[in-house]
C-alpha positions as CSV (number, residue, x, y, z in Angstrom):
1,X,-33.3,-4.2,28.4
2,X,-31.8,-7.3,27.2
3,X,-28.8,-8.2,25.5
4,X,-28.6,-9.5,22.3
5,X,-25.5,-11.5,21.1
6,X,-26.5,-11.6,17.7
7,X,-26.5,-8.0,16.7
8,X,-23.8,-7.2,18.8
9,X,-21.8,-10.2,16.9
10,X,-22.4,-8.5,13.5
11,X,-20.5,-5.2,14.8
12,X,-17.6,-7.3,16.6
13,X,-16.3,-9.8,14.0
14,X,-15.7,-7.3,11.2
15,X,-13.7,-4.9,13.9
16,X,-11.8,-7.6,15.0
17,X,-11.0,-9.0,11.6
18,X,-10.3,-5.1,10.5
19,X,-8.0,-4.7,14.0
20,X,-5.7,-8.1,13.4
21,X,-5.2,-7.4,9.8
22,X,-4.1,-4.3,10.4
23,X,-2.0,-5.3,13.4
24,X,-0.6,-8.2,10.6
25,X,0.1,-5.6,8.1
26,X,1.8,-3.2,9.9
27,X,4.1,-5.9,11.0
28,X,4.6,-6.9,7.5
29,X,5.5,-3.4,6.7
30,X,7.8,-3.1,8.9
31,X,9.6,-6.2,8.1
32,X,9.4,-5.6,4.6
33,X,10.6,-2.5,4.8
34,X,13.8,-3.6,7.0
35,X,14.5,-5.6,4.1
36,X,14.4,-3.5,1.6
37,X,16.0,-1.0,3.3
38,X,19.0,-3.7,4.1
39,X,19.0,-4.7,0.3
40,X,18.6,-1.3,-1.3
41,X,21.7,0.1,1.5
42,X,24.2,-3.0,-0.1
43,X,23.5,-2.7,-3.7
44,X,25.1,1.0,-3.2
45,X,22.9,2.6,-5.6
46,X,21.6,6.3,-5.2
47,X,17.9,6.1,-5.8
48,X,17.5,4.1,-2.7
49,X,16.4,7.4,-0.6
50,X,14.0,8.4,-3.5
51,X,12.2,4.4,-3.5
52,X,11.8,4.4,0.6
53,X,10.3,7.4,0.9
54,X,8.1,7.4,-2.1
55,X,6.6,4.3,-0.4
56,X,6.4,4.6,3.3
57,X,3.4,6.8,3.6
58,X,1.7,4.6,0.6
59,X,1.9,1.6,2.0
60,X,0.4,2.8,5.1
61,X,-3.2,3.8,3.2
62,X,-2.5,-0.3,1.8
63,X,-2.8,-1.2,5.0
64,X,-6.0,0.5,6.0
65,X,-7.2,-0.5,2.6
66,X,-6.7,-4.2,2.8
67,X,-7.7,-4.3,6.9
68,X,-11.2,-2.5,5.6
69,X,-11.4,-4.8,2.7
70,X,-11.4,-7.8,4.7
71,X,-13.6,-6.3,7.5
72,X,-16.3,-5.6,4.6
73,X,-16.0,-9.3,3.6
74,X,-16.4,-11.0,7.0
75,X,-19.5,-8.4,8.0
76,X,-23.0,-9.6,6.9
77,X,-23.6,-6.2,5.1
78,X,-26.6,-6.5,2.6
79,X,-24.9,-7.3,-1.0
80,X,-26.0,-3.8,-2.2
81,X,-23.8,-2.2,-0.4
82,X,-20.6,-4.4,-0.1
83,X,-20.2,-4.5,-3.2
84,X,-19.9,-1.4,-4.5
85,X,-18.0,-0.3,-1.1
86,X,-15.8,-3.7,-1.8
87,X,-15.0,-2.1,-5.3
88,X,-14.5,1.4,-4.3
89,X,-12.1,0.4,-1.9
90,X,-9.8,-1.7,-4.5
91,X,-9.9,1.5,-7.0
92,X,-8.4,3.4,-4.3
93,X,-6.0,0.9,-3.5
94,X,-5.5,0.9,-7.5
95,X,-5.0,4.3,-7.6
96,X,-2.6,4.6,-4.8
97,X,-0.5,2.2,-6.0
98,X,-0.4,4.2,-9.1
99,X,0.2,7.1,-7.7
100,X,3.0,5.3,-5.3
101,X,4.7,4.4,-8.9
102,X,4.9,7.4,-10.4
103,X,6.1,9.4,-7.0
104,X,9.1,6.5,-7.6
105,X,9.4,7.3,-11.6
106,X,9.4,10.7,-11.2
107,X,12.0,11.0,-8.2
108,X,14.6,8.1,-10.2
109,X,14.5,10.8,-13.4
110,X,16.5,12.9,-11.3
111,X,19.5,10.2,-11.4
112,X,19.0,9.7,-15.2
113,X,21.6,12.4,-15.9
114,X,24.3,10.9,-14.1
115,X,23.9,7.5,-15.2
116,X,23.3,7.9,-19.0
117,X,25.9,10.3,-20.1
118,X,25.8,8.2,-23.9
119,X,22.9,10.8,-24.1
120,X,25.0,13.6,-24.9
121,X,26.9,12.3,-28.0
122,X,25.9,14.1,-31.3
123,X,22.9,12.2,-33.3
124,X,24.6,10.1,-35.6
125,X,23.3,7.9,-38.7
């Protein structure tokens, strides 16, 4: 049995692009969400909570997104295939960060109450 670089190359590259990515990203994450935590905590303002956890589980599927994204770009997959698979992944990245939006909208309506109390007046003309 002999070895052949070549087809073994095609395998490696894309998994070792996918692997640093996400490595990259996660690091980004991480320091991006140090900041905003830090920035959020000193403006004093009470939907901070409600914005940090409505993005720390979505911007982990990001991650994975992106890393596969640019796995499928390096890997000489037939053009058929990337790219639908190349589109399918940007819908769900799309649709997560959709979904990440409204999880942020929907949890600030709870502080809408407090903070527009001009809402209560009687309808005038």
């Amino acid at each position: 049995m002999t070895f052949d670089w070549e087809s073994w190359s095609k395998v490696v590259i894309p998994l070792a692009v996918f692997l640093f990515s996400l490595i990259a990203l996660f690091w980004l994450r991480r320091l991006a969400n140090r900041l905003l935590n830090r920035w959020l905590i000193r403006a004093r303002w009470k939907g901070t909570p409600v914005v940090l956890h409505s993005l720390r589980v979505p911007s982990i599927l990001w991650n994975l997104l992106i890393s596969a994204y640019l796995g499928l770009v390096v890997s000489e997959l037939h053009p058929t295939w990337k790219s639908p698979t190349g589109n399918g992944l940007w819908t769900l990245f799309l649709i997560s960060v959709a979904v990440a939006a409204i999880n942020i909208l929907l949890g600030l309506t709870t502080f809408i109450p407090d903070d527009m109390r001009y809402l209560n007046m009687p309808f005038q003309y």
